[in-house]
LOMI-719035 format. One record per residue (C-alpha): residue number from 1; residue in one letter; z, x, y. Coordinates in steps of 0.02 Angstrom, whole numbers, plus 50000, padded with zeros to 5 digits. Each point is the difference from the previous one (the first is absolute). Layout:
<NUM; "A"; <Z; X; Y>>;
...
***
This chain:
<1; "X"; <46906; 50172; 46016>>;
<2; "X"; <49919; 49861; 49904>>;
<3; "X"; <50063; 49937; 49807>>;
<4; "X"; <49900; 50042; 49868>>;
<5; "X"; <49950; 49887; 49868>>;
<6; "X"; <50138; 49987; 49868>>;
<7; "X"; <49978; 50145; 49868>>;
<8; "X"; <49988; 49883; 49826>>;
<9; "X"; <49850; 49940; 50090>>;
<10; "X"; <49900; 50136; 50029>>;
<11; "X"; <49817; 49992; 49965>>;
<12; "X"; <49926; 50145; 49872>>;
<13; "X"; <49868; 50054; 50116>>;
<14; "X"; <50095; 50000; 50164>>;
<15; "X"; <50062; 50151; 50079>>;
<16; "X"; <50194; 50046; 49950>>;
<17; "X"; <50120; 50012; 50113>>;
<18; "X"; <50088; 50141; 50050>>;
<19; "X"; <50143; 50042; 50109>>;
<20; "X"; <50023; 50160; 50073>>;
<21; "X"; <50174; 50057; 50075>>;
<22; "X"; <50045; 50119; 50106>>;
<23; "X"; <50151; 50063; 50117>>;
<24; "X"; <49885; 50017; 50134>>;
<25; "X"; <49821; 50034; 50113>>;
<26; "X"; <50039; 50151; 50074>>;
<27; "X"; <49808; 50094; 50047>>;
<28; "X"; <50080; 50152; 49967>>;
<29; "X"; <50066; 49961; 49818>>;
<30; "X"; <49886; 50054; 49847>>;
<31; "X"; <50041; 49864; 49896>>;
<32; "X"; <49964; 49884; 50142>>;
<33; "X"; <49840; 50042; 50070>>;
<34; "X"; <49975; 50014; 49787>>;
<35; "X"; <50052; 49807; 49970>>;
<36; "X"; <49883; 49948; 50142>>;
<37; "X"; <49855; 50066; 49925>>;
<38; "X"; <50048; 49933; 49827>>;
<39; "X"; <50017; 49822; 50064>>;
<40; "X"; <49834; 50013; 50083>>;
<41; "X"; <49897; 50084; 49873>>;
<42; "X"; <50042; 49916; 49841>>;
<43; "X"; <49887; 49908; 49906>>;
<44; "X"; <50007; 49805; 50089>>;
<45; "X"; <49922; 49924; 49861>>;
<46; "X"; <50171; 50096; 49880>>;
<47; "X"; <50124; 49994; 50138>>;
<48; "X"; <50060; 49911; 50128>>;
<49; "X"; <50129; 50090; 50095>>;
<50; "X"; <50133; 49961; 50106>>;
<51; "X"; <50112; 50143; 50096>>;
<52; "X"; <50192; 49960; 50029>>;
<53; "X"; <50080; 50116; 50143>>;
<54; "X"; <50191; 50003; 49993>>;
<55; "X"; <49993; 50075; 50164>>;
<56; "X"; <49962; 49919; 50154>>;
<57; "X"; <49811; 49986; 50085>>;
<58; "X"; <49943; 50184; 50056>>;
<59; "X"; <49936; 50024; 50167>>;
<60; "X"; <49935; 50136; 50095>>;
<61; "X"; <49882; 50090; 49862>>;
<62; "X"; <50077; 49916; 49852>>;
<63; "X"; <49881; 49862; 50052>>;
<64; "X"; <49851; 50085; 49938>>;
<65; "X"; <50055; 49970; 49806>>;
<66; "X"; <50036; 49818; 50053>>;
<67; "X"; <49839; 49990; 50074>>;
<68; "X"; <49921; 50059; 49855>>;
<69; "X"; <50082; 49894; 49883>>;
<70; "X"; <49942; 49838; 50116>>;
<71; "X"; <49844; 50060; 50001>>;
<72; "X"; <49973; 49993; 49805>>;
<73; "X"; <50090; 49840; 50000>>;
<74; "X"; <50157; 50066; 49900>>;
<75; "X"; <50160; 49896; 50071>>;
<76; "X"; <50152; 50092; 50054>>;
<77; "X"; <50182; 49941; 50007>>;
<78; "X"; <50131; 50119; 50106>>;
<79; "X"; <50178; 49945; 49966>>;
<80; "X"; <50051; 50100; 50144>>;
<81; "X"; <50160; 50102; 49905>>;
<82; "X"; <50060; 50147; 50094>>;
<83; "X"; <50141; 50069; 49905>>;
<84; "X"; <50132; 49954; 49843>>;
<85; "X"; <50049; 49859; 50072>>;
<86; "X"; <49844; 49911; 49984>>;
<87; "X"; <49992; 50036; 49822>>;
<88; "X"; <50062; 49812; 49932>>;
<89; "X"; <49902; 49902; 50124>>;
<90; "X"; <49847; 50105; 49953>>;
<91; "X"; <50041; 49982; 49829>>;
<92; "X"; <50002; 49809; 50013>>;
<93; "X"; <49862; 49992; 50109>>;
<94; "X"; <49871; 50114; 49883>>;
<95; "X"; <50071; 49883; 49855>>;
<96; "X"; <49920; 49843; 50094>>;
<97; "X"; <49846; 50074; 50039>>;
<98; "X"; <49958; 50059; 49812>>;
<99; "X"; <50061; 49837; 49946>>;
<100; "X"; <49869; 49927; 50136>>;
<101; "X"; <49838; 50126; 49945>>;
<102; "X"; <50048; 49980; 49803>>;
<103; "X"; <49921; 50190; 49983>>;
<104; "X"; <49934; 50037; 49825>>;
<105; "X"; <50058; 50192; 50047>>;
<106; "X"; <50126; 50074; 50149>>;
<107; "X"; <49972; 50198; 50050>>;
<108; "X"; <50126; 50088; 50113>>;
<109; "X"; <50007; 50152; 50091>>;
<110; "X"; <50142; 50103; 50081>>;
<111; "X"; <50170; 49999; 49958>>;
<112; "X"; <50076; 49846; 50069>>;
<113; "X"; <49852; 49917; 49940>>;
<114; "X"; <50019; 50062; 49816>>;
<115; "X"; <50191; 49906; 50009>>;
<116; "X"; <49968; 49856; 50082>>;
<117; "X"; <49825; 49967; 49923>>;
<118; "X"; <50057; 49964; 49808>>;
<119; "X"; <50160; 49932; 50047>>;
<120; "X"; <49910; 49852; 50074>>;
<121; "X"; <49849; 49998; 49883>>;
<122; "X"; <50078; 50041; 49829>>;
<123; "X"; <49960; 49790; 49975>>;
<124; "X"; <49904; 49882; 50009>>;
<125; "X"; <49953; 49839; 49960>>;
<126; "X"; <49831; 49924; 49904>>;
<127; "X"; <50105; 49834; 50013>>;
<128; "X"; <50180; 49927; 49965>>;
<129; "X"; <49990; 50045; 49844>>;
<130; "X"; <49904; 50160; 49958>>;
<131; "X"; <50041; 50169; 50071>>;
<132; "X"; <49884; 50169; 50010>>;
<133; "X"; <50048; 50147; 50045>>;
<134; "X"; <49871; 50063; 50159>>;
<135; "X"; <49966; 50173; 49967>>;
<136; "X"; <50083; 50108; 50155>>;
<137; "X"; <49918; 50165; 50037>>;
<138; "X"; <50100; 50127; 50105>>;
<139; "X"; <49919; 50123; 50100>>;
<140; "X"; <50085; 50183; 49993>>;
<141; "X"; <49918; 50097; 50167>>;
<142; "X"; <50127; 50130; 50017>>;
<143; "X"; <50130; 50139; 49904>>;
<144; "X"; <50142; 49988; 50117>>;
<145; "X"; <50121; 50106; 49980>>;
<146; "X"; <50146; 49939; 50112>>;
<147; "X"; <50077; 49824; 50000>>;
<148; "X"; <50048; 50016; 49811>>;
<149; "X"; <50094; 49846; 50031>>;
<150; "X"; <49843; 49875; 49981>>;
<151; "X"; <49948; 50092; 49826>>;
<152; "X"; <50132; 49873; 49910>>;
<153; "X"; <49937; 49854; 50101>>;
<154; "X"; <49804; 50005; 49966>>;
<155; "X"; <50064; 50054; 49822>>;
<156; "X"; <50060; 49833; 49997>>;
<157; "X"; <49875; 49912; 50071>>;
<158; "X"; <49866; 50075; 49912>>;
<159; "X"; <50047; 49901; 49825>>;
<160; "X"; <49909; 49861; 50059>>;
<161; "X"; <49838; 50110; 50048>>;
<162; "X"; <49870; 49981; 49860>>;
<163; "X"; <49927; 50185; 50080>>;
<164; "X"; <50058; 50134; 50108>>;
<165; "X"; <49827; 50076; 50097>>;
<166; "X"; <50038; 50197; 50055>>;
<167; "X"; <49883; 50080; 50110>>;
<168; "X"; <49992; 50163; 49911>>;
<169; "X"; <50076; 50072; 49837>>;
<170; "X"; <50133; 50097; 50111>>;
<171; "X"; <50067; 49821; 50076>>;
<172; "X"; <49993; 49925; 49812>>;
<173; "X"; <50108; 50145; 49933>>;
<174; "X"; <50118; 49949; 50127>>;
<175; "X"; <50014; 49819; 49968>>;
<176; "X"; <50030; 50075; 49810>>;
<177; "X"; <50141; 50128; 50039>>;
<178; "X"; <50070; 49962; 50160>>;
<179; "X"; <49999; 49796; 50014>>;
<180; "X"; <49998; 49972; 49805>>;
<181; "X"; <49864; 49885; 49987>>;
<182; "X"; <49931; 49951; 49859>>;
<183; "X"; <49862; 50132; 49925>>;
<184; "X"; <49894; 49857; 49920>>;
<185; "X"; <49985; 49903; 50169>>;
<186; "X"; <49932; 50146; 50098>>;
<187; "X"; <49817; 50017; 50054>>;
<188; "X"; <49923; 50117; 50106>>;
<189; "X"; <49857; 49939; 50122>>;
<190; "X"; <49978; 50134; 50138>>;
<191; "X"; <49976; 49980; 50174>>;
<192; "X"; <49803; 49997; 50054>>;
<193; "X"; <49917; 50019; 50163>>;
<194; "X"; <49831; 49935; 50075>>;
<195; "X"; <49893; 50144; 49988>>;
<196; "X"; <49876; 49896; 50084>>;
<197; "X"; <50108; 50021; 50190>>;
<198; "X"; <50006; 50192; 49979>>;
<199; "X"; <49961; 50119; 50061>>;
<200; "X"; <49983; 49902; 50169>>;
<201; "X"; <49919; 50071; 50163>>;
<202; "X"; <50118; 50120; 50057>>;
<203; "X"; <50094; 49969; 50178>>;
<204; "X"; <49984; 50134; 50154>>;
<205; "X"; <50172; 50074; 49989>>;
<206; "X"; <49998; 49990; 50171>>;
<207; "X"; <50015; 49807; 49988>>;
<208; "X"; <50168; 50044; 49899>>;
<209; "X"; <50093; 50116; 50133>>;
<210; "X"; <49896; 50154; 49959>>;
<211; "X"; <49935; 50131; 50094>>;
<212; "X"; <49814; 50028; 49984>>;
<213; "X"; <49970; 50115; 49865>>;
<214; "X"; <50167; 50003; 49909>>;
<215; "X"; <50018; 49956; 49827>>;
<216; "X"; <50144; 49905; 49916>>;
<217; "X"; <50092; 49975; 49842>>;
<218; "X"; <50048; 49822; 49972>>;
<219; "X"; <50175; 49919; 49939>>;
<220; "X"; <49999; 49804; 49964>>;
<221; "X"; <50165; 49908; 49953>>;
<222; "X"; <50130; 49888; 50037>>;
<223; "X"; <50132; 50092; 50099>>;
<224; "X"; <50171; 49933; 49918>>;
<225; "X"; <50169; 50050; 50010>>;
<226; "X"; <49998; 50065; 49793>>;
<227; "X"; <49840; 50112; 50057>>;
<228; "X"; <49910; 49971; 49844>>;
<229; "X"; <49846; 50050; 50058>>;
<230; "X"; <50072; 50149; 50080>>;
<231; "X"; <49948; 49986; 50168>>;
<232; "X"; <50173; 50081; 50083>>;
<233; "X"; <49994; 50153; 49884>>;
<234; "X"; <49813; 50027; 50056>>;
<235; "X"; <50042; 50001; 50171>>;
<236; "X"; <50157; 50128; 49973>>;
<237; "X"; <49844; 50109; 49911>>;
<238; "X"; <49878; 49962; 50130>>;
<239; "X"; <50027; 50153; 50118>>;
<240; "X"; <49965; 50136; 49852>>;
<241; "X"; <49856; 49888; 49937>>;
<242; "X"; <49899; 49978; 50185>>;
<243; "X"; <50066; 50175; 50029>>;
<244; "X"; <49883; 50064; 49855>>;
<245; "X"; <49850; 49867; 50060>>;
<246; "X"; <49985; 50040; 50182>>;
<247; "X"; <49830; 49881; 49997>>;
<248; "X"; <50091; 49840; 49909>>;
<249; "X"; <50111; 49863; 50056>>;
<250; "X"; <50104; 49892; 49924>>;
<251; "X"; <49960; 49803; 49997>>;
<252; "X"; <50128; 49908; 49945>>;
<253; "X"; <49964; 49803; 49951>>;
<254; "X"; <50142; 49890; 49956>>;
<255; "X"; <50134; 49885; 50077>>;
<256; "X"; <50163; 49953; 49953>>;
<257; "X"; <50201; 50033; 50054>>;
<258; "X"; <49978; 50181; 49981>>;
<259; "X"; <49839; 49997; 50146>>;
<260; "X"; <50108; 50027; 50132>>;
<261; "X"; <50123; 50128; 49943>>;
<262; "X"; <49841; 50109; 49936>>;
<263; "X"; <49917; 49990; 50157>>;
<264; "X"; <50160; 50075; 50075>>;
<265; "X"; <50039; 50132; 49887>>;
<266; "X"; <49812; 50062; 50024>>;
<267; "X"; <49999; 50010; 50184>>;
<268; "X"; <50170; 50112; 49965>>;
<269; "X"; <49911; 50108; 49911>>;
<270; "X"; <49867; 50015; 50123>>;
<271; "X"; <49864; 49929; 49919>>;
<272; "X"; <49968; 49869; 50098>>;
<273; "X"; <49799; 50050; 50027>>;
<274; "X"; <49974; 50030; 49822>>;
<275; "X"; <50079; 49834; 49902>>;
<276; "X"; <49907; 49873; 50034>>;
<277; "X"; <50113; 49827; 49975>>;
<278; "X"; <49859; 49861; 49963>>;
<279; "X"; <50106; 49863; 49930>>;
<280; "X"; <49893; 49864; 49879>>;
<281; "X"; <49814; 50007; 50025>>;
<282; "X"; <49882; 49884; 49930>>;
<283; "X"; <49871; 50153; 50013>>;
<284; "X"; <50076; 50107; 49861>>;
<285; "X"; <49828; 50015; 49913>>;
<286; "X"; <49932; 50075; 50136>>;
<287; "X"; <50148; 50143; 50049>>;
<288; "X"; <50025; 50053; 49821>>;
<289; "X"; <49795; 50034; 50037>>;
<290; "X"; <50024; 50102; 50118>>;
<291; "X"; <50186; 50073; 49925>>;
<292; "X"; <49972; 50186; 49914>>;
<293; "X"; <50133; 49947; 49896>>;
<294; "X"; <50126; 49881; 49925>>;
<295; "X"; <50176; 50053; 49986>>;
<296; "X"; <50124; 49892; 49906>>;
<297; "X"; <50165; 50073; 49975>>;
<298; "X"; <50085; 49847; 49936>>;
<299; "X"; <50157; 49997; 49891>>;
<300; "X"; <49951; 49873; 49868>>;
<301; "X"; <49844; 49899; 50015>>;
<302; "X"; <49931; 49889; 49861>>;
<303; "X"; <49809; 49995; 50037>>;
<304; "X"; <49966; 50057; 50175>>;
<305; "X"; <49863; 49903; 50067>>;
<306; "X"; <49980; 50100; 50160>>;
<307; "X"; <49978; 50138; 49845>>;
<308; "X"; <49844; 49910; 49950>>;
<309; "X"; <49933; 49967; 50149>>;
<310; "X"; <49987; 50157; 50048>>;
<311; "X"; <49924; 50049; 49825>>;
<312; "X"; <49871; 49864; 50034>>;
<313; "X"; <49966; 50081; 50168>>;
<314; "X"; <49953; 50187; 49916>>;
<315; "X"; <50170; 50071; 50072>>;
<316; "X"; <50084; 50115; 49925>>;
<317; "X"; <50209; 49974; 49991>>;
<318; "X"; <50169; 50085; 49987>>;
<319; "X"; <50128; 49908; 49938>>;
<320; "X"; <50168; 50019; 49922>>;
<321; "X"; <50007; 49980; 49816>>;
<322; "X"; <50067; 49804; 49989>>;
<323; "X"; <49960; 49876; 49866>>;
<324; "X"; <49813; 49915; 50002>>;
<325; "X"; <49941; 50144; 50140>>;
<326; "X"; <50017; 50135; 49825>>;
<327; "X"; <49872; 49884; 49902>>;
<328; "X"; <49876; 49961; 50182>>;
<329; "X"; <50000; 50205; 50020>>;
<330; "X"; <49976; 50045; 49826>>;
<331; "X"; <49823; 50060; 49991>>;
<332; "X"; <50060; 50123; 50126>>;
<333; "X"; <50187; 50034; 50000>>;
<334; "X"; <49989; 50150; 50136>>;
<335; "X"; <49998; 49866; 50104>>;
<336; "X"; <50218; 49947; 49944>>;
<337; "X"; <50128; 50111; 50039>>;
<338; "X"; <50179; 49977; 49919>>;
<339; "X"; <50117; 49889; 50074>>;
<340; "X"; <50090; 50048; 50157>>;
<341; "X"; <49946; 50170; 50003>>;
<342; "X"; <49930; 49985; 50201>>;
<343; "X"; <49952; 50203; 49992>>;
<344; "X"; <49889; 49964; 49874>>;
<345; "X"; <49955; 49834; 50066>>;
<346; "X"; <49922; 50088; 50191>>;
<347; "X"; <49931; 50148; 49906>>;
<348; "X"; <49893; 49874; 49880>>;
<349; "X"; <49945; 49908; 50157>>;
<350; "X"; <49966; 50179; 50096>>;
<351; "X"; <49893; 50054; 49860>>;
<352; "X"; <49891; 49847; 49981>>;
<353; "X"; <49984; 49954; 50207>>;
<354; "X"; <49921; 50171; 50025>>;
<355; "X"; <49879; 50010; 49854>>;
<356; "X"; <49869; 49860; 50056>>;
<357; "X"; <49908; 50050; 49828>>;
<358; "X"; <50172; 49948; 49909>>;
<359; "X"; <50015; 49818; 50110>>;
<360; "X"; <49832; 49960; 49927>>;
<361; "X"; <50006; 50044; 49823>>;
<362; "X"; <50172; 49906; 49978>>;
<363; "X"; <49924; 49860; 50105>>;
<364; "X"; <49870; 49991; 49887>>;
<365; "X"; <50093; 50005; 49840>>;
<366; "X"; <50160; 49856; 50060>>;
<367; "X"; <49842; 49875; 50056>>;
<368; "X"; <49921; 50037; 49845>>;
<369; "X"; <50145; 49962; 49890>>;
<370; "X"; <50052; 49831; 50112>>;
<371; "X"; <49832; 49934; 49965>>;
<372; "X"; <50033; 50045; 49820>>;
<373; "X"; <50166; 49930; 49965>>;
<374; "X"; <50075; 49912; 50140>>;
<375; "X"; <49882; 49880; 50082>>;
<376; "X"; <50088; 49800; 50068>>;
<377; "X"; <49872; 49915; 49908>>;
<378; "X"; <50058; 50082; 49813>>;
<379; "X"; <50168; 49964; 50061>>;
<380; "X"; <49983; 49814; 50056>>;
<381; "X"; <49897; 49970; 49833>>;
<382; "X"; <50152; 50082; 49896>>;
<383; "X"; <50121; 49853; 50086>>;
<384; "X"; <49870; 49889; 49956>>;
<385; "X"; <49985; 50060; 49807>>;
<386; "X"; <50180; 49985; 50003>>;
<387; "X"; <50050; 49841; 50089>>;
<388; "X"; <49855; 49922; 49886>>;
<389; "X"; <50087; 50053; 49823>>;
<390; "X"; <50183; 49958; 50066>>;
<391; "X"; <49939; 49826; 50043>>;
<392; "X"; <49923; 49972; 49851>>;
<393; "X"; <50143; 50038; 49894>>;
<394; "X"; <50099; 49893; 50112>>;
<395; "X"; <49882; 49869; 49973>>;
<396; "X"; <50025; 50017; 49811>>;
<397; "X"; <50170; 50006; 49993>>;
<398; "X"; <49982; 49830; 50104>>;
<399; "X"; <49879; 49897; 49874>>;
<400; "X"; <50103; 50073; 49863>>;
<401; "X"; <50153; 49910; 50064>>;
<402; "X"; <49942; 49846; 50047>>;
<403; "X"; <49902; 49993; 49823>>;
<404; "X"; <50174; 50028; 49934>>;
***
């Protein structure tokens, strides 16, 4: 990546800089396919991003964010870490690169991200003399339960974070209760979608495995070993559910460790004509189209943007009460059943794939409500609102030292 120009000399009218970390580009993540259309669509003549991977390079369909990110001119730096072990050298090596850019703000996302982030931006350096404080903005995405033992460490790290953004009220009164962060630093900006790519032209099922004339419910997710979106217990309930929907199929979208294993266990249970295993498509838009349905059974969530996009598409949903999905679903809540109660979960989904009338008045009301309150461009111009009044506090904190 190329320097920037030496922070003390910034011009007034010249776009600030801003660094934006994450752990990495996975085209699957939500907070990653989220970053990439940050960095692209904030205001240039404001901002001038640059993204910093600790990960290495994706390839395969990771590229696509890349790509994206090239195309809009945003520069990218992958430090290549794949486990703890990389932690100092990518410590070191983030340190070098902020020193390089001189941002006037640094955002993170993700938990390794969140640690590493502040403890190599927490200073910096007008000159030999004066130092400011760069305000550090970590990004909370998720309410995971499990893996208590990072709580203490982004507790730590987060002193040097001028604001923690949650993306929804249930992830915020997490951070409050479970990691202990600081009340006061906590703002909510929720996650937004482009209602301008939905609802796309729906594909011909029989393009995705289908038979002619069957109809599907649709699953998307990451398929990982701690099954937080619940893809494994789905698949244990699949039999009564497609027993009860003799016209639907199951389409399952999603990669991950767990792929394999999954794919297994459903040709056990004999279901091998009815789940449908599609891996990562770039042509989501266009199945959830054609999908009577969205189910999302995850465990804990913190805005699901599969969620949205499927609101933005007029589907209708059935998901598992986790935190964010309660406040997307909550002009119609018959659409959330309690968590981990799967008989309740298939009859939900029964009732509402055999009622066509049903489909399209919750369709109607979940795009309605994503067009009212969660669209990207009220989300990116929150960031923007926000990364404008840290920086100029930071600013004033500056000339009020070096006056002194």
């Amino acid at each position: 990546m190329t320097s920037g120009n030496d922070l003390g000399s910034h011009a007034e009218d010249a776009p600030h800089r801003i660094a934006l970390c994450i752990t990495e580009l996975d085209v699957g993540g939500g907070a990653e396919r989220f970053l990439v259309e940050l960095a692209t669509r904030l205001d240039k003549k404001q901002f001038q991003p640059a993204v910093y991977c600790l990960g290495p390079r994706p390839i395969g369909p990771g590229e696509k964010l890349t790509d994206k990110l090239a195309g809009a001119n945003v520069p990218a730096c992958f430090f290549g870490a794949r486990g703890i072990r990389d932690a100092w050298r990518v410590l070191r090596q983030l340190r070098s690169e902020l020193s390089r850019q001189r941002p006037a703000l640094v955002q993170t996302f993700l938990w390794h991200a969140n640690v590493l982030g502040p403890l190599s931006a927490r200073e910096m350096f007008v000159d030999e003399a004066d130092k400011i404080r760069v305000p550090i903005v970590t990004g909370l995405r998720v309410a995971e339960p499990a893996r208590r033992w990072r709580r203490p460490l982004e507790r730590w790290a987060g002193r040097w974070a001028a604001r923690h953004v949650a993306v929804s009220e249930g992830v915020a009164r997490f951070a409050r209760e479970q990691i202990g962060l600081a009340a006061e630093k906590i703002a909510v900006i929720p996650g937004g979608v482009d209602v301008e790519r939905f609802p796309a032209p729906p594909v011909d099922p029989r393009s995705i495995g289908l038979r002619h004339g069957r109809r599907f419910l649709l699953f998307v997710g990451r398929l990982d070993s701690q099954d937080q979106k619940g893809a494994s217990k789905l698949i244990e309930h699949a039999p009564a559910l497609l027993k009860e929907l003799e016209e639907h199929d199951l389409v399952m979208v999603g990669d991950g460790p767990m792929s394999e294993p999954l794919r297994r266990r459903t040709a056990e249970l004999g279901l091998q004509d009815r789940v449908h295993w599609l891996g990562w498509r770039s042509d989501l838009p266009g199945i959830l189209a054609a999908a009577d349905l969205l189910v999302a059974p995850s465990r804990w969530e913190g805005m699901s943007n599969v969620v949205l996009e499927a609101m933005a598409s007029g589907k209708p949903i059935v998901a598992q009460a986790a935190e964010g999905i309660l406040e997307l679903l909550a002009d119609e809540p018959q659409q959330i059943v309690p968590p981990s109660d799967w008989l309740g979960f298939v009859d939900r989904i029964v009732a509402i794939a055999a009622d066509i009338g049903l489909q399209t008045r919750l369709g109607e009301i979940n795009r309605r409500r994503v067009e009212s309150n969660f669209r990207l461009d009220q989300a990116i111009m929150s960031y923007e609102r926000l990364y404008s009044s840290l920086i100029e506090g930071s600013q004033t904190l500056s000339s009020t030292k070096i006056r002194a």
